[in-house]
C-alpha positions, 0 to 999 in steps of 0.5 A: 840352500841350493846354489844353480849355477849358470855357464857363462863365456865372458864376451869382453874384457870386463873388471871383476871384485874377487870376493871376499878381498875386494881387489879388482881384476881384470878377467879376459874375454873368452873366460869361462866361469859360471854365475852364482848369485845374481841379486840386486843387479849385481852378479856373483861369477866363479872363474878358474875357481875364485868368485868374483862380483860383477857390476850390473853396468857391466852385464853384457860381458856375461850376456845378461842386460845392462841394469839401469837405474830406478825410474822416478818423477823429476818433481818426487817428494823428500817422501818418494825420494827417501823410499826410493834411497830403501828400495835403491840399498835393497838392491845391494848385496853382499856377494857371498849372501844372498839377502839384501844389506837393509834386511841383513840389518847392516843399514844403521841410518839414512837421512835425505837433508837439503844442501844450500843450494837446494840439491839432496843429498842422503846420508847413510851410516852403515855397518858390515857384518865383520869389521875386517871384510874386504868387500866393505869399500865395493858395498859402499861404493855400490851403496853410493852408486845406486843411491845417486842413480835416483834422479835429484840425488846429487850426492849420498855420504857413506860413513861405515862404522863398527859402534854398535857392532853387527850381530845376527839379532839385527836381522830381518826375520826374512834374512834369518829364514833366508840365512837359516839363522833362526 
């Protein structure tokens, strides 16, 4: 698998989640690193040697567009808003692998339930392929943020767990072809 990688000058203060730790950072305008991955919105920027993750809402920093979030009708179906929760978890990357978390078979279960006031909420269980990553809480917060970007989603409860345990089996054939683990 080829990497390019892309130059970049920070163009602001910007927060950056150094990976695989998951401590947030503050990197300095003028910094020059150079981008990684780029999937999902999401950025994989190496600075002075360490990889860092930056979000899509932070885009700018590095000189690229500011990612929004999906469009879909106000009055969508439980149908339309369930696919759009898939497509919206196909967007989240674990920065160190370039194939999405749904395809890398970490998702586990997504249900869209009603709360009593008649508002959505997904709930999703999910797993990670290690249990000691330390970019679990960023994939969840990332799972979370884009989940209830969707329009009428007001909530999404994230639980992550180890039962079953990841293994490679629970990847898409795509991901294994992607990964070179076939």
């Amino acid at each position: 698998m080829s990497h390019t990688y892309e130059p970049v000058t920070l163009t602001r203060d910007v927060i950056g989640v150094l990976i695989p730790q998951g401590t947030k950072v503050e990197l300095p305008e003028g910094a020059h690193g150079a981008i990684t991955q780029a999937l999902g919105g999401s950025f994989t920027v190496q600075v002075e040697g360490h990889l860092f993750r930056i979000d899509g809402k932070d885009a700018d920093a590095i000189g690229k567009e500011v990612v929004l979030g999906p469009e879909i009708s106000a009055d969508a179906s439980d149908e339309e808003i369930e696919k759009a929760i898939w497509d919206q978890m196909r967007t989240c990357f674990d920065p160190e692998i370039p194939v999405n978390i749904v395809e890398l078979g970490l998702i586990y279960e997504s249900k869209l339930e009603r709360t009593d006031d008649g508002r959505r909420r997904a709930r999703i269980r999910m797993t990670l392929t290690a249990p000691g990553c330390g970019m679990g809480d960023i994939l969840v917060a990332d799972v979370k943020s884009k989940v209830t970007a969707i329009p009428s989603v007001e909530e999404a409860d994230v639980e992550l767990t180890f039962d079953p345990p990841w293994d490679q089996s629970m990847m898409s054939e795509e991901a294994r072809l992607a990964t070179g683990m076939f």
